[in-house]
Structures are given as structure tokens and as C-alpha cells.
C-alpha positions as CSV (number, residue, x, y, z in Angstrom):
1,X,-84.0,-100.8,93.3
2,X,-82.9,-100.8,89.5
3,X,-86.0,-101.6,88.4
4,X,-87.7,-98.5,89.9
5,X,-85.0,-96.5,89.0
6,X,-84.7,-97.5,85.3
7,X,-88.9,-97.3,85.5
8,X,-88.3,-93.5,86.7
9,X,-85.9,-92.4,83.7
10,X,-88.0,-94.4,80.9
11,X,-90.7,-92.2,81.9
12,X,-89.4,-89.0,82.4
13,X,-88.0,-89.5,78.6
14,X,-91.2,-90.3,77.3
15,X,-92.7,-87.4,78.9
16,X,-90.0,-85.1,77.9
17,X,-90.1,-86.6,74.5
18,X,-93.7,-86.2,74.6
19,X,-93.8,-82.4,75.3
20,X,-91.0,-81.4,72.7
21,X,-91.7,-79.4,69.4
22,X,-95.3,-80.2,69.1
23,X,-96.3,-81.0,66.0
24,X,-99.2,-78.5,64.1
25,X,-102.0,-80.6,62.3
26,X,-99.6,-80.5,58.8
27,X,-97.0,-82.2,61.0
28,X,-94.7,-79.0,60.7
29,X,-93.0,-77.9,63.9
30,X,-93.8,-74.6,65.3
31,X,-91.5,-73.5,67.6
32,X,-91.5,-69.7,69.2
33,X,-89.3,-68.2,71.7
34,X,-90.1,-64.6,73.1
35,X,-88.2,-62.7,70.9
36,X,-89.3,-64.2,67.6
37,X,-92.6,-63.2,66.0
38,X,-94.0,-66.2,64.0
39,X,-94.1,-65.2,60.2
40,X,-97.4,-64.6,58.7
41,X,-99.0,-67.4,56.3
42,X,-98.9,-64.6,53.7
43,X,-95.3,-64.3,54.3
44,X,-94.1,-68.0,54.2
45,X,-93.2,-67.7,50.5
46,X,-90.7,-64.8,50.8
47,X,-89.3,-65.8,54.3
48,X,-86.2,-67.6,53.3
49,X,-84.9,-64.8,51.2
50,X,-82.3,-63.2,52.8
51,X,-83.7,-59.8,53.2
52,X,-86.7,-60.9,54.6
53,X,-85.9,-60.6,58.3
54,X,-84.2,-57.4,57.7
55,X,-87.7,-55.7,56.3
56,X,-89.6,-56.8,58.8
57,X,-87.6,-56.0,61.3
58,X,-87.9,-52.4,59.9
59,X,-91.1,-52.2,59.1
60,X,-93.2,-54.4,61.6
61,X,-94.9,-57.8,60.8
62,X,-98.2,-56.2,60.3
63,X,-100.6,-58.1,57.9
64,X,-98.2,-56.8,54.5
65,X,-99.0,-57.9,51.1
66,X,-95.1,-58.1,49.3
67,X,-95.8,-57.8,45.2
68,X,-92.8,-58.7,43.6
69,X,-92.1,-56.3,41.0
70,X,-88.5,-57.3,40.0
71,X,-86.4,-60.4,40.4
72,X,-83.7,-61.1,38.1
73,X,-80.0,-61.9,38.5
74,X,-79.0,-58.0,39.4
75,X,-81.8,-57.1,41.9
76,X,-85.2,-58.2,43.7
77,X,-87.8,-55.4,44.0
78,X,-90.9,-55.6,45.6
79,X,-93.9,-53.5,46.7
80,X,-95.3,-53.7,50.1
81,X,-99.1,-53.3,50.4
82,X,-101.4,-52.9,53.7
83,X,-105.2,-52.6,52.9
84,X,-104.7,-52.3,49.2
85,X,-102.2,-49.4,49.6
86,X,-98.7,-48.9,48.5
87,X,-96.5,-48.5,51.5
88,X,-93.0,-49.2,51.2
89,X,-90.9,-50.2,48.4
90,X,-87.5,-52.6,48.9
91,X,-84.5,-53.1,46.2
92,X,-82.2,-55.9,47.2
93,X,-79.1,-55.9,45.4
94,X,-77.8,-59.3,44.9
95,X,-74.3,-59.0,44.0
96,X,-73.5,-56.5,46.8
97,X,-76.3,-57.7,49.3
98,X,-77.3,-54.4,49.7
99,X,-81.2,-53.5,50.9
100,X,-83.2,-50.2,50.6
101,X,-86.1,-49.6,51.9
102,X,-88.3,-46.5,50.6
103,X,-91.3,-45.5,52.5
104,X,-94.0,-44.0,49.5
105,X,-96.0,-41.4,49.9
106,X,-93.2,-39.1,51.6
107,X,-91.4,-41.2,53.9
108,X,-88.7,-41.1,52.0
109,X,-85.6,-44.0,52.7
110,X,-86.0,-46.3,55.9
111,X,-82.8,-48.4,55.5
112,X,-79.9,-48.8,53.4
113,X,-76.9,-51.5,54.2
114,X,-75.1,-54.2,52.9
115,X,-76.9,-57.1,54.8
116,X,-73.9,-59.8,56.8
């Protein structure tokens, strides 16, 4: 009776530990839930800022180009590109954590907060 029984929780560990956060070919994990969106390649060197999520979120994870124009110990600005044109620009100000986000071409301001 143990036997079987100690037989029945090795394996449903090894499945279990089997079927958790599956590796990509790098070996980095990728892990999505439904309300995540999975950051694009292009986007991997900017995601850990802390405005990152916050532009997104306002302006969609679309295939975006971000050109930093500014990053010093005042303020980050970059420009955000689709298809080779100009679409928003964002100022992060460091020492307040405040983000603006500027649509060009008439669009005029999107967001402006102090980011938590």
C-alpha cells in the first residue's frame, strides 16, 4: 500500500514539475497569463524602465520603434516610430517620476502623471 502510494506522488511531481514554466530554446522562461501582452523583441531593451508599462499601456503594443532622444540625470525622452513615422513623443521626469505622453502630428498630450 505505501509503495503504490509513494509511486503515485513521485509521479504526479515529476509531471507537474515537468509541465511548469517551459523553458524557450535560450532557456528563458516565458510565462503569459491572460491579461499580460508579451513585450515585443524590439521592446526587451527599454522594458525594465519604469515608464515602460505605463506607455504601452497608453498607446498599444503595436510593432513601435522607441528612439531615445534624451537620457540624462534630469529626464528620458524618446520618440516613438510605427513604419518610419513619428508618432508619439514621451518625457519621463526622473526626479518627480512624472510621464508625458505627446501624440505628433495634432494629437496633442495623451497622459501626464507622476507614475507610483
Amino acid at each position: 500500500m505505501y509503495k503504490s502510494m509513494i509511486a503515485l506522488i513521485a509521479a504526479a511531481t515529476m509531471l507537474t514539475a515537468c509541465n511548469n514554466d517551459k523553458a524557450d530554446e535560450n532557456g528563458e522562461k516565458s510565462v503569459q497569463t491572460a491579461d499580460e501582452t508579451q513585450t515585443s523583441p524590439k521592446h526587451e531593451k527599454w522594458s525594465s524602465l519604469p515608464e515602460y508599462d505605463q506607455i504601452i499601456e497608453q498607446i498599444g503594443n503595436e510593432d513601435y520603434t522607441f528612439n531615445k532622444e534624451t537620457d540624462n540625470d534630469d529626464k528620458r525622452v524618446f520618440l516613438i516610430e510605427l513604419n518610419g513615422k513619428k508618432q508619439y513623443k514621451t518625457v519621463f521626469v526622473k526626479n518627480t517620476n512624472r510621464l508625458k505622453i505627446i501624440k505628433i502630428n495634432g494629437g496633442g498630450e495623451v497622459y501626464d502623471e507622476i507614475l507610483k
